[in-house]
Phi, psi and omega in degrees: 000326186285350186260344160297279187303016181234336178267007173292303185324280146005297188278336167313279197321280176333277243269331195265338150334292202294328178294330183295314172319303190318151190208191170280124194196144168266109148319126171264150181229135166216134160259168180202148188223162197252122173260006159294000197229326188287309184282011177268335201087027167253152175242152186223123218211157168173171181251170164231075190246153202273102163267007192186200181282329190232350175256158162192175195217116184249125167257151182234126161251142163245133175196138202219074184285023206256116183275000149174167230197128154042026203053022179248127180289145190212086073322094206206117168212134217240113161239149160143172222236152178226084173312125197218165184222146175249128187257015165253272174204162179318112178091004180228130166070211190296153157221144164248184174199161160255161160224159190224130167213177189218157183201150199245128165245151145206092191234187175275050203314158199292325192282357183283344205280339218234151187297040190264147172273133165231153180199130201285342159208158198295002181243038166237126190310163191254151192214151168293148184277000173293328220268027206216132163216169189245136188240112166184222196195141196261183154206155189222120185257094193224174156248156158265147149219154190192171168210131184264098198270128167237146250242329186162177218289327184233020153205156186252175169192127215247077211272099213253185090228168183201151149202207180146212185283164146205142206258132182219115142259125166201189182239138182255149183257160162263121190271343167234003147293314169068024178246159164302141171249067149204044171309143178180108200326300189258060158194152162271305184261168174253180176210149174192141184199126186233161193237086185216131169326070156311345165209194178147178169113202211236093185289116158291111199240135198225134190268118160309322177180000000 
């Protein structure tokens, strides 16, 4: 929670920056797609828009609708904003930026792919871990660093990465049981929180006006 209200704060300050900043300037619009993500069927999609000469505000969606991938559940939907600074001007070259996003899931976590029998506490039955997936809801606290090439007066391409915490509640499943394999008296949710890359690739960018 403390990493939350610190990261509003963080976005108050942005924002009363950028109002402080501000001048007679033509506001730029870009829309964007991941082209790293459309031939798998995943979509990654967002606006970009210019609050000053050197700032701007990226809203983003992800959705990885696949009740399986490779025999894995990739159930994954994603939002969330990104403040970003530019150290030339807005939409051109290096930039860094924070970001706050939140997702809704039902996957596989990656340490889950391999047949090892696992169990979750010792008076819980043993299960292969493929046979196992996670139902719950993330929130992600990070930085961006990126670069924007620009390509012509309406379009870019938008080379990206981001990571920080994730915050994770979720319940874990038997995927062909449909019962919990984490039963656990004195809780509703498991909890987990990691330091991991969560977004990135390379946005194909088209300027609205």
């Amino acid at each position: 929670m403390k990493k939350l209200i610190f990261a509003l704060a963080v976005s108050v300050a942005f924002f009363s920056h950028a109002q402080i900043q501000d001048s007679v300037i033509q506001k730029k619009l870009y829309v964007k797609a991941n082209a790293l993500f459309l031939p798998i069927g995943m979509l990654n999609a967002g606006l970009e828009y210019q609050l000053n000469e050197k700032m701007t505000l990226q809203g983003e969606v992800f959705i990885s609708p696949w009740k399986s991938f490779a025999g894995k559940y990739a159930q994954i939907y994603m939002a969330g904003l990104d403040g970003r600074y530019y150290f030339k001007e807005a939409f051109k070259h290096l930039y860094v930026g924070a970001n706050i996003s939140f997702a809704r899931f039902k996957l596989q976590k990656y340490n889950y792919w391999s047949d090892e029998p696992t169990q979750y506490t010792p008076q819980s039955p043993i299960y292969p871990a493929s046979d196992l997936y996670q139902d719950g809801f993330s929130y992600f606290l990070g930085a961006t660093i990126g670069y924007q090439f620009h390509l012509s007066n309406k379009w870019n391409l938008d080379l990206y990465l981001g990571g920080g915490t994730s915050q994770s509640y979720y319940k874990g499943f038997h995927k062909y049981l449909g019962i919990r394999y984490d039963t656990d008296p004195d809780r509703v949710y498991n909890q987990s929180g990691e330091w991991i890359p969560y977004r990135g690739g390379l946005m194909i960018s088209y300027r609205l006006k």
